[in-house]
C-alpha positions in Angstrom: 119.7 176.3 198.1 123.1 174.9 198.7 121.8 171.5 199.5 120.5 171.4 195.8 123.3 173.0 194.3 125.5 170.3 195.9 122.8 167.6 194.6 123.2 168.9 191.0 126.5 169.2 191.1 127.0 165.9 192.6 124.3 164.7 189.0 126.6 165.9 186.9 130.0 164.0 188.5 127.8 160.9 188.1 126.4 161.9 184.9 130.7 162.3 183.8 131.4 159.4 185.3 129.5 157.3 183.7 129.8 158.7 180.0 133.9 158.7 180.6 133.3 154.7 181.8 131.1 154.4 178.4 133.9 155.9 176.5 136.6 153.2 178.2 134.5 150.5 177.2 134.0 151.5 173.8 138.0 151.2 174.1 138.0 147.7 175.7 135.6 146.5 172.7 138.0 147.7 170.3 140.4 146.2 171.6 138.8 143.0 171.4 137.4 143.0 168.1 141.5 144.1 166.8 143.1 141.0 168.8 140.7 139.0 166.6 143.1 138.6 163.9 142.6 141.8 162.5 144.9 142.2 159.7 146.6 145.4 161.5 148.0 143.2 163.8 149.3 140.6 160.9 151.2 143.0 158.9 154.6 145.1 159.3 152.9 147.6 158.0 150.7 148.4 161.0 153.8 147.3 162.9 152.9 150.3 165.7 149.2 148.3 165.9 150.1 145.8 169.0 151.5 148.2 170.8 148.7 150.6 170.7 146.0 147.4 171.4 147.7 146.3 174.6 148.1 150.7 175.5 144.6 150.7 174.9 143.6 147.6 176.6 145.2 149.0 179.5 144.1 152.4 179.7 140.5 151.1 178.7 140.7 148.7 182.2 142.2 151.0 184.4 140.0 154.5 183.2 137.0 152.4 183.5 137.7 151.1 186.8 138.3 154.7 188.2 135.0 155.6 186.6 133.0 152.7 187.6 130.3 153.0 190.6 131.5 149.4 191.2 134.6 150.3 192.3 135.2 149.6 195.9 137.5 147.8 198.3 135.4 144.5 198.0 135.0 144.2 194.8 139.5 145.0 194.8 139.7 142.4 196.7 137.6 139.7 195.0 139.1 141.0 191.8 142.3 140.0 193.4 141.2 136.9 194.4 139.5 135.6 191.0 143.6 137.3 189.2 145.2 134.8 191.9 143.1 131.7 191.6 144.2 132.0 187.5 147.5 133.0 188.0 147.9 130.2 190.3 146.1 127.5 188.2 148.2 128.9 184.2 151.5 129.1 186.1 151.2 125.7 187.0 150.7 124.9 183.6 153.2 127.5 181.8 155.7 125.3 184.2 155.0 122.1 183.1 154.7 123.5 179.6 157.9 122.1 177.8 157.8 125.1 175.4 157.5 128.2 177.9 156.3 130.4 174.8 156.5 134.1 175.7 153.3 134.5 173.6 151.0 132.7 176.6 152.5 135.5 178.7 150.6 137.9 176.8 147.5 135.9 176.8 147.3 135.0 180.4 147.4 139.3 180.7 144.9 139.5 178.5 142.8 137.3 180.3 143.1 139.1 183.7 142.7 142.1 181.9 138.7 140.8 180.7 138.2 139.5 184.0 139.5 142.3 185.9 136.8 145.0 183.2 134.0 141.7 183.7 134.3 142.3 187.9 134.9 146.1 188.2 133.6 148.1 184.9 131.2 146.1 183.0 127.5 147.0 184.5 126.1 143.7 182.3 126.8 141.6 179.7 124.1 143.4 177.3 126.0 146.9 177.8 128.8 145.5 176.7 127.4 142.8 173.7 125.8 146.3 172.0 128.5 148.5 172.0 130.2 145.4 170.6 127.5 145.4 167.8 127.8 149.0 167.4 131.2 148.9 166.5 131.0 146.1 164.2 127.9 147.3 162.5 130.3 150.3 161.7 132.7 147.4 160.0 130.0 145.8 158.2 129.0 148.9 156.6 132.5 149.7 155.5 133.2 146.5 154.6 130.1 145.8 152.6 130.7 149.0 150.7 134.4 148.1 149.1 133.3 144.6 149.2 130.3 145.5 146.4 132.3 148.6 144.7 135.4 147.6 145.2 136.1 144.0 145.6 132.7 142.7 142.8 132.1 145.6 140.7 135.0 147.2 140.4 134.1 150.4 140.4 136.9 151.5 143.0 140.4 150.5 142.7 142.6 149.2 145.9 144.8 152.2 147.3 147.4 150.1 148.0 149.3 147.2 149.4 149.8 145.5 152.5 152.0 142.4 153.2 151.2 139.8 155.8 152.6 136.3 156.4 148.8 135.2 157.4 148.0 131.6 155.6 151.0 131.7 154.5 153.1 127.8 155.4 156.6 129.0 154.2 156.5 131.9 155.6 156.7 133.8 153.0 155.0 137.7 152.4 151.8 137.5 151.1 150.2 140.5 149.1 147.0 141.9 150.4 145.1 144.7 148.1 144.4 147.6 150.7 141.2 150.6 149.8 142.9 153.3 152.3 143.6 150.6 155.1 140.4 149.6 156.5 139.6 147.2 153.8 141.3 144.4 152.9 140.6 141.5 149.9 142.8 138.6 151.6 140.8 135.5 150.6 138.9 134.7 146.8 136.4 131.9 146.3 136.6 130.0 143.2 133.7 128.7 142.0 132.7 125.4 140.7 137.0 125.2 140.7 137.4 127.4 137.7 139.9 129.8 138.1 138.9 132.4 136.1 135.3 133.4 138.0 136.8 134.3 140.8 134.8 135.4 143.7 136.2 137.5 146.7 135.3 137.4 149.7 134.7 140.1 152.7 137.0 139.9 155.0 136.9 143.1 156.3 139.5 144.2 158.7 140.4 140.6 159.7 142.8 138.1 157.8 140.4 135.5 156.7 136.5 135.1 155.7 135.6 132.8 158.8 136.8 135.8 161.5 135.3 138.1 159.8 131.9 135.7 159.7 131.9 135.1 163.3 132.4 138.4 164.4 129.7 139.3 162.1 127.3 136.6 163.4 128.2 137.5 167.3 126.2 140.7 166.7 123.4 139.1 164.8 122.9 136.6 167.0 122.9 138.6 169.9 120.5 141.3 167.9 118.6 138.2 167.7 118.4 136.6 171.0 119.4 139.3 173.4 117.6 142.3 172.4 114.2 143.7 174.2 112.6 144.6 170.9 114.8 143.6 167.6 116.0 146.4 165.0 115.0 144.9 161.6 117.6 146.9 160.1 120.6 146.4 162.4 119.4 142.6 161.8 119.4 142.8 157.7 122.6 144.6 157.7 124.8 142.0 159.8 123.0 139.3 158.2 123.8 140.6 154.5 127.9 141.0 156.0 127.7 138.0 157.3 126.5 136.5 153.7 129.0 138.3 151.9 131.8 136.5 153.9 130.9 133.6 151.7 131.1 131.2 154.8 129.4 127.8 154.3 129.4 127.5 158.2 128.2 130.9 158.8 125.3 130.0 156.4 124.5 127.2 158.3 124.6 129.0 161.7 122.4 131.7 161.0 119.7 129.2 159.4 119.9 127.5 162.4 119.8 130.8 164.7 116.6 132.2 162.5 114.9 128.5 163.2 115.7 128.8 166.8 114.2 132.4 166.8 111.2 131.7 165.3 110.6 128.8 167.9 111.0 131.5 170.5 107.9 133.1 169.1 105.2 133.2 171.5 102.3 130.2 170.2 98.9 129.5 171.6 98.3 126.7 169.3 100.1 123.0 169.4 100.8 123.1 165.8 104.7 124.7 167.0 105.9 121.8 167.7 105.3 121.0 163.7 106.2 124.1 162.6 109.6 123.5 164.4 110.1 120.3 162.8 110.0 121.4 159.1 112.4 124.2 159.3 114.2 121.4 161.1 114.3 118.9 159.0 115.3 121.6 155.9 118.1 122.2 157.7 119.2 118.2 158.3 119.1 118.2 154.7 121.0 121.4 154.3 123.7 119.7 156.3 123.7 116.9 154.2 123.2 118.5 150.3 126.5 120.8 151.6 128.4 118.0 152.3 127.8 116.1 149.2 128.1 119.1 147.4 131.8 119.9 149.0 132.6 116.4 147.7 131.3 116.5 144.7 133.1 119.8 143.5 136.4 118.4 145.0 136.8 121.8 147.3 137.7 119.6 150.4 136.6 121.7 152.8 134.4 118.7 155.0 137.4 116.6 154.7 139.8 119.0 156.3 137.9 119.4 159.0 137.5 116.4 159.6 141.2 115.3 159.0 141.6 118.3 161.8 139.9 116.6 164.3 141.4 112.9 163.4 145.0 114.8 163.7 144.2 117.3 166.7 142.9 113.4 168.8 146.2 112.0 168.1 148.3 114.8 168.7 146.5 115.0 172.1 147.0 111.4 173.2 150.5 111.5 173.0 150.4 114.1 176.5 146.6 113.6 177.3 147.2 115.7 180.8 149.4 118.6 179.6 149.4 118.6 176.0 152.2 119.1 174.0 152.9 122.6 174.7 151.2 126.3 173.4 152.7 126.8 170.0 154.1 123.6 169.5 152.3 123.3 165.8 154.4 120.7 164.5 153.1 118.3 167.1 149.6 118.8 165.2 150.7 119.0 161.7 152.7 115.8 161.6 149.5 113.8 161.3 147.5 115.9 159.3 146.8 113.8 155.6 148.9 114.0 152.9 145.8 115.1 150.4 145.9 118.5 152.0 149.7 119.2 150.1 150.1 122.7 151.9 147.4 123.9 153.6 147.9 123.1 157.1 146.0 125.8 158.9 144.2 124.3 161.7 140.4 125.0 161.5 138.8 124.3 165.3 139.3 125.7 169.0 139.0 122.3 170.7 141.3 120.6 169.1 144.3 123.0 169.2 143.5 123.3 172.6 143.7 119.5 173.6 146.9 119.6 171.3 148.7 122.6 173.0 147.6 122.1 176.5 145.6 118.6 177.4 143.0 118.2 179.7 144.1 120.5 182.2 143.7 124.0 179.7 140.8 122.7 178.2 139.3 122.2 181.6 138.5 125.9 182.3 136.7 126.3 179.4 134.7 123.0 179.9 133.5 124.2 183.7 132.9 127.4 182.1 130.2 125.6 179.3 129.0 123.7 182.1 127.8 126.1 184.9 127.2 128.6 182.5 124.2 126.4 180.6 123.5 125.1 183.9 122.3 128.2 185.7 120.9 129.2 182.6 118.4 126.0 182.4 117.4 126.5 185.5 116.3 129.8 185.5 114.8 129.2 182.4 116.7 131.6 180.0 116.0 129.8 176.8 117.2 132.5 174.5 120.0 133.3 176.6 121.1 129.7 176.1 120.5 129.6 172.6 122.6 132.9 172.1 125.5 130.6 174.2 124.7 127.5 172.5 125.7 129.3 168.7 128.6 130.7 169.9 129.7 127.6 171.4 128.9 125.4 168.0 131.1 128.9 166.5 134.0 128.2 168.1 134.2 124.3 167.8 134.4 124.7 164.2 136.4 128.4 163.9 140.2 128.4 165.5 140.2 131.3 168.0 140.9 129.6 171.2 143.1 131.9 173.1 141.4 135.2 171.4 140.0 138.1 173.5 136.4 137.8 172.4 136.7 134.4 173.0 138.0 135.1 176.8 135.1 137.5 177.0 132.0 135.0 176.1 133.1 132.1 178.5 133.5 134.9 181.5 129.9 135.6 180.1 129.4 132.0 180.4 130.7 132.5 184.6 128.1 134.9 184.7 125.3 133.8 183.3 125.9 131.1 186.0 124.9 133.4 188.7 126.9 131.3 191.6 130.1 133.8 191.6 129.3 136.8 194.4 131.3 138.9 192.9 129.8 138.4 189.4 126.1 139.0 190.7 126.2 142.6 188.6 124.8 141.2 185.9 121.4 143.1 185.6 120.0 141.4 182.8 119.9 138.2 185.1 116.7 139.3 187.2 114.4 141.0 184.1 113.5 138.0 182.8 113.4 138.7 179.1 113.1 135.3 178.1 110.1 133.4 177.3 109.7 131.2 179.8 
């Protein structure tokens, strides 16, 4: 009798455990999905807001740790070792770096902290990647809801105001309508360039359309790709919010993550092969009509991202090795073109990285792709890769190169590689829920 009250008892301290470590990564989510440029953290309003992520961040690693059935003196020490290794490789960097930026301070901790929760507290990557899409279904629904009443129809009027000096060149407060500060109309489209039907966007918690899109299209992709069985409605829902974003390249990425999807589709017959190529070919064209068609009405969107690439090269060959330093923005936006008059927001990760830190910061990230869609090929994990291979083409053509989600999905990337011991907790690795 006491050896089974001892067993229960010993259930339920598991059982605890392992709801308190849920709870702590539900925190650790947050805090990731906030240090993408959530307007909270953009405005003097929410001044309190930074302090509170990196409390959170912190409590989030260390509670989970405690609660974790992973925590043990090897997996200390190999946490220690993988903190060293990129403490030892950044500082030598941040040394070199002519600018020493506080800022990079904060985002080397923020690292450690992701790779510290990936080691000791994450149980797999699909744990985490759905209570990531739990949370932002949460902000879809929100958003989608001010965005139709509030933002098109009307029908609800903004609480308030918020200032931020996001996309703003001189530096200048910009005024941002707020419905009861967890909705925010900070970008308009206007259409066919006339002014008065204007269009808003859904931003959602986030300073501009193309965060919000790609934090959007993260969960739909990986409701798409990662998921056992897919929730139709889950699907719908972050498709319509990733829609309402008004984002050409989100458009494009989701046609192309449907196509992909529907390739996946188990065939008997040979005809898949043309049924790929049609959907294919539509999208080639898509491509194409979009470009003209951003030409045509003068918005110049395909020519600033190119001119961001052309300026981001040169920028970069002047210190190929080192870069130019993390910050150093005027080192990029002395050879941007003329035709873009003030909008000098740089619009890709690459890029800014190359600029900011040369070959040796962008190396990481490239070893990262490598063994990451390496191990993956080999074992076969098609969908896997496909979910990698978005999010990839994502951040080439979206600037959040030092963010925490971005952090997150190239320790994914590690992984998924399945060479790194101390990384070999990654469950979904042995089910095989690919088709193969």
């Amino acid at each position: 009798m006491n050896k089974m009250s001892l067993k229960c008892k010993r259930n339920r301290h598991v059982q605890c455990n392992l709801k308190l470590r849920s709870v702590f990564q539900y925190f650790f989510i947050i805090c990731i999905i906030l240090n993408f440029r959530s307007l909270w953290l953009h405005t003097e309003t929410f001044s309190w807001m930074a302090r509170f992520v990196k409390v959170l961040l912190g409590v989030s690693v260390i509670g989970g740790i405690l609660c974790s059935k992973l925590y043990s003196a090897k997996r200390i020490f190999q946490c220690l070792v993988a903190i060293l290794g990129i403490v030892l490789y950044v500082g030598f960097w941040y040394l070199v770096d002519p600018l020493k930026k506080g800022g990079f301070l904060a985002i080397l901790l923020q690292l450690l902290a992701i790779v510290t929760y990936s080691i000791l507290v994450e149980d797999s990557i699909d744990n985490t990647l759905h209570k990531f899409t739990n949370i932002v279904l949460v902000i879809a629904l929100i958003s989608l809801f001010f965005w139709l009443f509030g933002s098109l129809l009307k029908f609800i009027k903004p609480t308030g105001y918020i200032y931020t000096t996001w996309t703003s060149n001189s530096g200048t407060l910009k005024q941002v309508s707020s419905y009861y500060g967890i909705y925010f109309e900070t970008q308009s489209l206007t259409f066919l360039g006339l002014t008065s039907n204007v269009i808003l966007r859904n931003t959602a918690i986030f300073t501009e359309a193309p965060m919000a899109s790609l934090v959007f299209f993260i969960s739909f992709i990986y409701e798409l790709f990662l998921k056992e069985r897919i929730n139709i409605y889950r699907l719908i829902l972050l498709g319509i919010a990733v829609v309402s974003t008004i984002s050409t390249t989100g458009y494009m990425l989701m046609i192309i993550a449907i196509t992909l999807r529907y390739f996946f589709v188990r065939s008997k017959s040979q005809k898949q092969l043309k049924i790929f190529i049609l959907p294919a070919t539509i999208i080639v064209m898509f491509f194409i009509l979009n470009f003209l068609l951003e030409q045509k009405l003068g918005t110049g969107s395909g020519s600033i991202r190119i001119d961001d690439f052309i300026a981001g090269y040169r920028a970069w060959i002047n210190a190929p090795l080192f870069g130019n330093g993390y910050g150093n923005l005027e080192s990029y936006q002395k050879y941007m073109s003329s035709f873009r008059n003030n909008n000098l927001g740089i619009s890709n990760s690459p890029m800014q990285i190359l600029a900011f830190g040369g070959i040796y910061l962008i190396f990481p990230y490239i070893i990262s792709i490598l063994t990451g869609f390496t191990g993956m090929i080999k074992m076969k994990r098609w969908k896997r890769l496909s979910f990698y291979l978005l999010f990839l083409c994502s951040f080439i053509i979206t600037i959040c190169p030092f963010q925490m989600l971005t952090f997150y999905l190239f320790v994914c990337l590690v992984k998924e590689s399945g060479k790194i011991s101390f990384f070999t907790n990654v469950r979904e690795n042995k089910r095989g829920n690919d088709y193969r």
